[in-house]
C-alpha positions as CSV (number, residue, x, y, z in Angstrom):
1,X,10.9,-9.1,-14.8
2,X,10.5,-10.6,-17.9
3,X,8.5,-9.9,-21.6
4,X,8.8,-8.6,-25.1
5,X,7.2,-6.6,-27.8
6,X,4.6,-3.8,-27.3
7,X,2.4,-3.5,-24.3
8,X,-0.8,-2.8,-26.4
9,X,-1.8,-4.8,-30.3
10,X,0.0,-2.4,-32.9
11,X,-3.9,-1.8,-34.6
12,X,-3.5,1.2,-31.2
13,X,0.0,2.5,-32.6
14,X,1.1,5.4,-34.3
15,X,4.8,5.6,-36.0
16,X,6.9,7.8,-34.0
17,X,10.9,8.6,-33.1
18,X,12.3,6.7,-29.8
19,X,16.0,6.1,-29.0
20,X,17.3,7.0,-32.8
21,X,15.0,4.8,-34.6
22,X,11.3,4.8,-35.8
23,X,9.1,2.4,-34.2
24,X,5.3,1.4,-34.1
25,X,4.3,3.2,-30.1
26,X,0.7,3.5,-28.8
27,X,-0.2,6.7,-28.1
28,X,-1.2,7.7,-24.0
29,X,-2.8,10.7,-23.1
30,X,-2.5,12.6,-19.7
31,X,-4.9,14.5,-18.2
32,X,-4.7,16.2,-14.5
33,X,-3.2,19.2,-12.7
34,X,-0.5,20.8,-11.9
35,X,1.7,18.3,-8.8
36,X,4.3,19.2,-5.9
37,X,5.0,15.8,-5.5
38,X,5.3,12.3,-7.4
39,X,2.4,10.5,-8.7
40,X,1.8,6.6,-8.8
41,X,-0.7,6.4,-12.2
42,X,-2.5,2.9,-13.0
43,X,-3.7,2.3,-16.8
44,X,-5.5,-0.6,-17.7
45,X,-4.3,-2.4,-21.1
46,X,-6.0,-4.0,-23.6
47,X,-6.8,-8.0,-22.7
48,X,-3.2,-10.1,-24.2
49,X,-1.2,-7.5,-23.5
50,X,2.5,-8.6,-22.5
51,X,4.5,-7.7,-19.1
52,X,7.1,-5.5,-19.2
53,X,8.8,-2.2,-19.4
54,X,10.0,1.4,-21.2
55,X,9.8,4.8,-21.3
56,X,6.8,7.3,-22.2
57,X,8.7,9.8,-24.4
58,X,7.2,12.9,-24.2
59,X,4.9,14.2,-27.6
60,X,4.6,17.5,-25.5
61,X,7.1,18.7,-23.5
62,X,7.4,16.6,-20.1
63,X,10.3,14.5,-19.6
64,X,10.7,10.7,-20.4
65,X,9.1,8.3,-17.9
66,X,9.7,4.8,-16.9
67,X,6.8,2.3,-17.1
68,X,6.2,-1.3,-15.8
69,X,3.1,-3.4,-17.2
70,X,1.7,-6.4,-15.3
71,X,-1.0,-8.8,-15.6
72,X,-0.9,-9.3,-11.7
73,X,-3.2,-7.8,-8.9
74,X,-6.5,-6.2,-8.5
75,X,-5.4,-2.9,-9.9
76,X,-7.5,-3.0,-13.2
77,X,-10.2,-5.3,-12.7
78,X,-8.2,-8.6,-13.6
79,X,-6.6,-7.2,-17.1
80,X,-3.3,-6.2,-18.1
81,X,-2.3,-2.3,-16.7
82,X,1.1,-0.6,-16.6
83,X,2.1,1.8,-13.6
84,X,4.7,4.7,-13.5
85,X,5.3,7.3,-11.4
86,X,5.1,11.1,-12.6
87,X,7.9,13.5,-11.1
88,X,6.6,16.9,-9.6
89,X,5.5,19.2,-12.8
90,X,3.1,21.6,-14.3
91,X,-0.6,20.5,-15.2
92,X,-0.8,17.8,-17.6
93,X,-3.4,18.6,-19.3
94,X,-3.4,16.9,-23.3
95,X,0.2,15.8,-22.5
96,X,0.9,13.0,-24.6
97,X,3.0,9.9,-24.4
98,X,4.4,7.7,-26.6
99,X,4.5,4.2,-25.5
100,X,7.6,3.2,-26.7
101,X,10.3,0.2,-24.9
102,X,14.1,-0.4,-25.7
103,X,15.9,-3.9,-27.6
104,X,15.3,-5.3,-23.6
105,X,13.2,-4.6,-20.5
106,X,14.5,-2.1,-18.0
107,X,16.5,-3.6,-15.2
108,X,14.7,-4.4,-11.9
109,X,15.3,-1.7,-9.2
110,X,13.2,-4.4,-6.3
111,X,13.9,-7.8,-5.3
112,X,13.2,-9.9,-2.9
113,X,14.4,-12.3,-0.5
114,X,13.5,-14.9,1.7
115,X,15.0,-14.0,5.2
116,X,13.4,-17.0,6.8
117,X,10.5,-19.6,6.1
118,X,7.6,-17.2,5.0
119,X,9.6,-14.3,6.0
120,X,10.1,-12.5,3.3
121,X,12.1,-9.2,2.4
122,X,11.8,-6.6,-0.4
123,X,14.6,-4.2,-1.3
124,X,14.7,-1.7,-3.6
125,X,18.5,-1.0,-5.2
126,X,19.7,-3.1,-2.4
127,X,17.9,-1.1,0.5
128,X,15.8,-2.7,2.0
129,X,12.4,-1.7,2.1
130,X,9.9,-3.8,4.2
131,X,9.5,-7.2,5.8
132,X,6.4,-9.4,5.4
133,X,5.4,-12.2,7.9
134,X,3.9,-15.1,6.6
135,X,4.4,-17.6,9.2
136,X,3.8,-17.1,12.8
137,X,6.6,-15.1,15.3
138,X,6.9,-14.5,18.5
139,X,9.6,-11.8,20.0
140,X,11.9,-13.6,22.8
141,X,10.2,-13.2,26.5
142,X,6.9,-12.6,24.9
143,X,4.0,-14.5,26.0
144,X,3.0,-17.1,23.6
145,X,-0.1,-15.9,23.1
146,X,1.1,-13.1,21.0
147,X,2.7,-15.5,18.3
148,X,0.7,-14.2,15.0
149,X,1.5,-13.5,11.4
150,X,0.2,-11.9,8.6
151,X,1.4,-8.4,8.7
152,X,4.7,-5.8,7.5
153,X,7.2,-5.3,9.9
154,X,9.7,-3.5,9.4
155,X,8.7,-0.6,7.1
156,X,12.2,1.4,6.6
157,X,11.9,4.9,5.7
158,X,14.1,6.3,2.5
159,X,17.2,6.4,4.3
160,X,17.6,3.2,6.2
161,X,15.9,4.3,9.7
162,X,13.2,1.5,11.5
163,X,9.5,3.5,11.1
164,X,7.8,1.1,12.8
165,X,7.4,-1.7,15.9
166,X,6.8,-4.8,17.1
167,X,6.0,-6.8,20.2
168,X,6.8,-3.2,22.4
169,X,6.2,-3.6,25.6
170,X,3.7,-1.5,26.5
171,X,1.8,-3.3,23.6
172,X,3.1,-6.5,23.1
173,X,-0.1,-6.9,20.5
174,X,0.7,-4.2,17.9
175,X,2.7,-5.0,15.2
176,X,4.3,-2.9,12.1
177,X,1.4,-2.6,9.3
178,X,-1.9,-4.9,10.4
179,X,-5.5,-4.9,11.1
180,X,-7.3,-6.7,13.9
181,X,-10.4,-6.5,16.2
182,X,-10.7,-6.5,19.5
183,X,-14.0,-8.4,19.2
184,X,-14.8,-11.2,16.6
185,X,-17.8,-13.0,16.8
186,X,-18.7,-15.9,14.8
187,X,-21.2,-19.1,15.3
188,X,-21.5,-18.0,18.6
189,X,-17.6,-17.7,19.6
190,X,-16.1,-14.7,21.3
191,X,-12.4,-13.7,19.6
192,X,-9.7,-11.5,19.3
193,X,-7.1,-10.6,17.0
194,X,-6.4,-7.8,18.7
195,X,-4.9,-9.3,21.8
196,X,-4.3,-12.7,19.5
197,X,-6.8,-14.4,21.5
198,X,-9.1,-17.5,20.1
199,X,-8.0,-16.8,16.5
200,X,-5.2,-16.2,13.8
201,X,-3.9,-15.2,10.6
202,X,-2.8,-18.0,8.4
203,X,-1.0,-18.0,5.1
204,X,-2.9,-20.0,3.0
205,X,-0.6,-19.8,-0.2
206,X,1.7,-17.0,-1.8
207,X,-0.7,-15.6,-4.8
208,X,2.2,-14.3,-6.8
209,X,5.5,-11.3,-6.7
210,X,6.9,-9.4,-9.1
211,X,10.0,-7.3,-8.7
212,X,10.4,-4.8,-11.6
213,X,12.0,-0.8,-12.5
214,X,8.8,1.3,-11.3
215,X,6.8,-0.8,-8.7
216,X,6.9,-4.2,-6.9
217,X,3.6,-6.4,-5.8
218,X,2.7,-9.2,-3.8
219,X,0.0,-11.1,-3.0
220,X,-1.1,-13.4,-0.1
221,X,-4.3,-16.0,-0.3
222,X,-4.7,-15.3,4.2
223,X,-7.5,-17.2,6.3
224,X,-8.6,-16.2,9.7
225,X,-8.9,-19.3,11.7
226,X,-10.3,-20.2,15.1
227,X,-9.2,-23.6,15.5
228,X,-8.8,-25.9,12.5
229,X,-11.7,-23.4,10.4
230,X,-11.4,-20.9,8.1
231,X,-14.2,-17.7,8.7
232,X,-12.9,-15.8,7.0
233,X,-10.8,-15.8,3.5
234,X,-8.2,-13.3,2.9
235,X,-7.1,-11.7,-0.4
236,X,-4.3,-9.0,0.5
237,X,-2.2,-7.2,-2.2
238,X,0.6,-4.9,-1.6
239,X,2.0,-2.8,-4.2
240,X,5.1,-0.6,-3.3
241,X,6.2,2.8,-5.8
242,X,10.2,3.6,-6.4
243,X,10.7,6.4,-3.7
244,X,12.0,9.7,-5.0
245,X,14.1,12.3,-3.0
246,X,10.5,12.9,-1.2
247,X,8.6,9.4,-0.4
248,X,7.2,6.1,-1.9
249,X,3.7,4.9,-1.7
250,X,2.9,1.9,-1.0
251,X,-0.7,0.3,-2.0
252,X,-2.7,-2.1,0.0
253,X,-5.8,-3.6,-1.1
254,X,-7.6,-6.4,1.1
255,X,-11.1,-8.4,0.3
256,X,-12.6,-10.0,3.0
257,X,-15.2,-13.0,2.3
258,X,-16.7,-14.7,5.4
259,X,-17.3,-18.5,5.1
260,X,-20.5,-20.3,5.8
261,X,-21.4,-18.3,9.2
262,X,-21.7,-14.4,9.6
263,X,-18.7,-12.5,11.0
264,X,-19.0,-9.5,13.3
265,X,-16.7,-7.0,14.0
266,X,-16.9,-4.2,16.7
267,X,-14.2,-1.6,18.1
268,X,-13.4,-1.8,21.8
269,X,-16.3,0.3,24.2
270,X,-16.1,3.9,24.2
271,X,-13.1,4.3,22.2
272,X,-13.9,2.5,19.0
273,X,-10.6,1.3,18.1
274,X,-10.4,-2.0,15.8
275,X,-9.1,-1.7,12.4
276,X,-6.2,-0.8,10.0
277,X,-3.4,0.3,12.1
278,X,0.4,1.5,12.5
279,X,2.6,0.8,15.2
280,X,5.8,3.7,14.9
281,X,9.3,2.6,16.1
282,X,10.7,4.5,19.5
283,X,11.4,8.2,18.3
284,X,12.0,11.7,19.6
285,X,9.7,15.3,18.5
286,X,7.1,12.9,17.4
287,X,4.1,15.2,15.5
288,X,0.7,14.1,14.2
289,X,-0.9,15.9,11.0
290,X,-4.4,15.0,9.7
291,X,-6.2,16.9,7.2
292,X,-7.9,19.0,10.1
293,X,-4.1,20.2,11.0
294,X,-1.5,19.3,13.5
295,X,-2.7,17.7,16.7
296,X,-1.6,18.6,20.2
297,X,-3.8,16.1,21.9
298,X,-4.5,12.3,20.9
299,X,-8.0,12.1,19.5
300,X,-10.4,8.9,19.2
301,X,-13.2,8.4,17.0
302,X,-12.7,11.8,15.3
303,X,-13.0,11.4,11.2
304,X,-9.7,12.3,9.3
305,X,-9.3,11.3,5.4
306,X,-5.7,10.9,6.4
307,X,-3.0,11.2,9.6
308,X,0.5,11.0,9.4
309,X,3.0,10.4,12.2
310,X,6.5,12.4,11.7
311,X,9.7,12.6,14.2
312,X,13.2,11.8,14.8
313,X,13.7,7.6,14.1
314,X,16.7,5.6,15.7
315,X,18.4,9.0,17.1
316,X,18.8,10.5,13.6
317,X,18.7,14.6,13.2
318,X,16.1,14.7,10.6
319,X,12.8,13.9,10.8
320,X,11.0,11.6,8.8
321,X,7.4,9.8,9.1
322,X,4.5,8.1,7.2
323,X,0.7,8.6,6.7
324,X,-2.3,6.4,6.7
325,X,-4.5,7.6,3.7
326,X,-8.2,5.7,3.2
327,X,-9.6,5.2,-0.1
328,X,-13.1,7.5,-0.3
329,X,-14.6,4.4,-1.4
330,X,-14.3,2.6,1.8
331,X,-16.9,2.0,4.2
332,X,-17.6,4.7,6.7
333,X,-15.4,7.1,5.0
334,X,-14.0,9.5,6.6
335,X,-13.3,7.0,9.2
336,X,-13.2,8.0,13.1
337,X,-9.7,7.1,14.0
338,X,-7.4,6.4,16.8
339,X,-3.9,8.7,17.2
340,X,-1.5,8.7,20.0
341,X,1.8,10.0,20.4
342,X,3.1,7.4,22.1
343,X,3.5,6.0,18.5
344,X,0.4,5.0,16.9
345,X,-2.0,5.7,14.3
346,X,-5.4,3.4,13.5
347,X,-8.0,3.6,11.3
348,X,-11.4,3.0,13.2
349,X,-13.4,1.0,11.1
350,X,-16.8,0.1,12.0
351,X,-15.7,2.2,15.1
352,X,-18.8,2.5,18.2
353,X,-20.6,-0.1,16.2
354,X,-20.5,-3.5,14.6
355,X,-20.3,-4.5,11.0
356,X,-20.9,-7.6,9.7
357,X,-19.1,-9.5,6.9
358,X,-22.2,-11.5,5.5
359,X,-21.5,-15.2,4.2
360,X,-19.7,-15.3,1.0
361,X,-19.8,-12.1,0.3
362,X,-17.0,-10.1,-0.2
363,X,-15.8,-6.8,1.4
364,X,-12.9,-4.3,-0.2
365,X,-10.9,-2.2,1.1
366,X,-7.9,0.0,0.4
367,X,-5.2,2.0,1.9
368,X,-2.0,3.7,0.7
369,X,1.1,4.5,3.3
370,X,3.0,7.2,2.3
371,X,6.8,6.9,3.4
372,X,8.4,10.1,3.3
373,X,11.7,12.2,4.5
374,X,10.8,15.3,6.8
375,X,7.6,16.4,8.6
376,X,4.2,16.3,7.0
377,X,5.1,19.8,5.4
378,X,8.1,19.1,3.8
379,X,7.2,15.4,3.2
380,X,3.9,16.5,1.0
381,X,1.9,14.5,2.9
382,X,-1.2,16.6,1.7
383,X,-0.2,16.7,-1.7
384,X,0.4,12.8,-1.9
385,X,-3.0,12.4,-0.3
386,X,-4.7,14.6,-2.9
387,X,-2.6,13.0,-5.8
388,X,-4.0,9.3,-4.2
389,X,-7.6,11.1,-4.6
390,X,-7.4,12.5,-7.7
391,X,-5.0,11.0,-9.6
392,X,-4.1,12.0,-13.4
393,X,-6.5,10.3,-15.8
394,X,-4.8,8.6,-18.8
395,X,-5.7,6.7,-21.5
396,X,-4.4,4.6,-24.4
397,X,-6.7,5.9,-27.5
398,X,-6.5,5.6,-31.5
399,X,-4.3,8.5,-33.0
């Protein structure tokens, strides 16, 4: 993490007192309600603003918060933006911050390492936190056709335990955090990347990381192949919060382009599954929560804004889990999705139908995961959802 000097041009500043000295700050104000659990917040900068990090001191009573600005990611429509992440507290409402950094940038909490070739880890004060694969792997005694790459696996939760799967053997196909289609058809070819059949996930190129106090990113430039061609370009982004004592969030934002020939995508028959999924590591007292409550039955095809898988991970007495929460802005939202206890949770997206990804034109979507200690009650999954929502509005303005 590197930078220096204010985040924002001083003409935005007001003079105010940070760390025992008087210093030129822009001024931020917060708008949104009351919180029971921490919120991620994203505020876009002004074009030439520097990366970095410091603290918003409080103008009106709420405690001092850590930021990190970036010029990296989709997050703000391609200009600069600083994130932080707002501790449980009262309504917000015309609480102002003073934007204000210390003589250097905050130390990074996340860093990451490269476990193997295009297998990269992230940890986050020396825990790690989540593995991505960018180059193809196969588990030993799997079939090759299975080999793939291009997804998360492991995803730890706050306290060390495996959350999720891969290659299990009831499923050798699922893997950790991924999206796939068990039908792909394209210039007249029958595929799969749900059973890693006919095509495959490439890395293309590494777009960029950053490892900082508040948040680390990274970026992937993925192709779908079938053969030697491209159909489809990839742009994935994955943004991952500093946990508190509750959970972290982690962002993930994909764009979709097809190349010269239509794409079509279509859930399996009668069940509909195809999509953004989640494989869960072997567990005990496993529970699934959705918005509509807790489930006693699996469910397919029935629309949830969010589920969240919760039990007992690697023979540990507390519970612990993580939720799937869809962006309203998606297609199709509420999606219809798939749950089942035996340690899965997918989005259904386009579900009993097909969608097609039209040449060169591009398709968003985003997700958040939401890693948390307990069950969905004590977790906040619902809170965490409502706080991705409808998130506190705040803005950089003239005093």
């Amino acid at each position: 993490m590197t930078g220096s000097g204010w985040i924002v041009p001083c003409a935005l500043s007001v003079a105010c007192c940070a760390i025992g000295r008087t210093v030129a700050a822009p001024l931020a104000t917060v708008t949104g309600e009351a919180r029971d659990v921490s919120v991620p917040i994203t505020v876009p900068l002004p074009m030439g603003a520097e990366e970095g990090s410091g603290e918003l001191l409080p103008a009106a009573g709420v405690g001092a918060v850590v930021w990190q600005s970036s010029t990296r990611g989709p997050w703000a429509g391609g200009q600069p933006w600083a994130g932080a992440v707002l501790a449980p507290g009262p309504a917000l409402d015309g609480a102002r911050f003073a934007v204000v950094r210390g003589k250097e940038a905050r130390p990074a909490a996340f860093r990451f390492e490269e476990v193997d070739n295009g297998v990269v880890r992230l940890l986050e004060n020396d825990r790690t936190v989540l593995v991505y694969h960018s180059r193809p792997t196969l588990a030993e005694g799997v079939p090759e056709q299975f080999r793939r790459a291009g997804y998360v696996h492991p995803i730890y939760g706050l306290d060390g335990e495996v959350l999720t799967d891969d290659f299990p053997k009831d499923h050798y196909h699922h893997r950790g955090l991924y999206w796939a289609w068990p039908y792909i058809d394209v210039a007249g070819q029958r595929v799969s990347s749900w059973y890693c059949q006919g095509i495959e996930t490439r890395c293309d190129r590494w777009l960029d990381r950053e490892a900082g106090p508040v948040f680390a990113l990274f970026g992937l430039d993925n192709g779908w192949y079938v053969g030697d061609r491209e159909v489809v370009d990839e742009l994935v982004w994955y943004r991952v919060w500093a946990a508190d004592e509750v959970g972290r969030a982690i962002d993930v934002d994909i764009v979709w382009t097809a190349g010269d020939d239509p794409v079509v995508l279509t859930g399996v028959e009668e069940k509909g599954y195809g999509g953004f999924c989640l494989r869960f590591a072997p567990r005990e007292a496993t529970a699934i929560t959705t918005d509509a409550g807790r489930l006693v039955q699996d469910t397919l095809e029935v629309p949830y804004a969010w589920a969240d898988l919760s039990a007992r991970f690697a023979g540990r007495a507390e519970l612990s889990g993580a939720a799937v929460f869809i962006d309203a802005a998606n297609p199709g939202f509420p999606n219809g999705w798939i749950t089942r206890h035996y340690g899965f949770l997918g989005v259904n997206w386009p579900g009993l139908r097909s969608v097609t990804l039209e040449p060169h034109r591009p398709v968003h979507l985003q997700y958040r995961v939401w890693v948390h200690r307990g069950d969905a009650g004590t977790g906040a999954v619902a809170a965490a959802y409502q706080a991705f929502r409808t998130p506190p509005r705040v803005t950089l303005r003239e005093p």
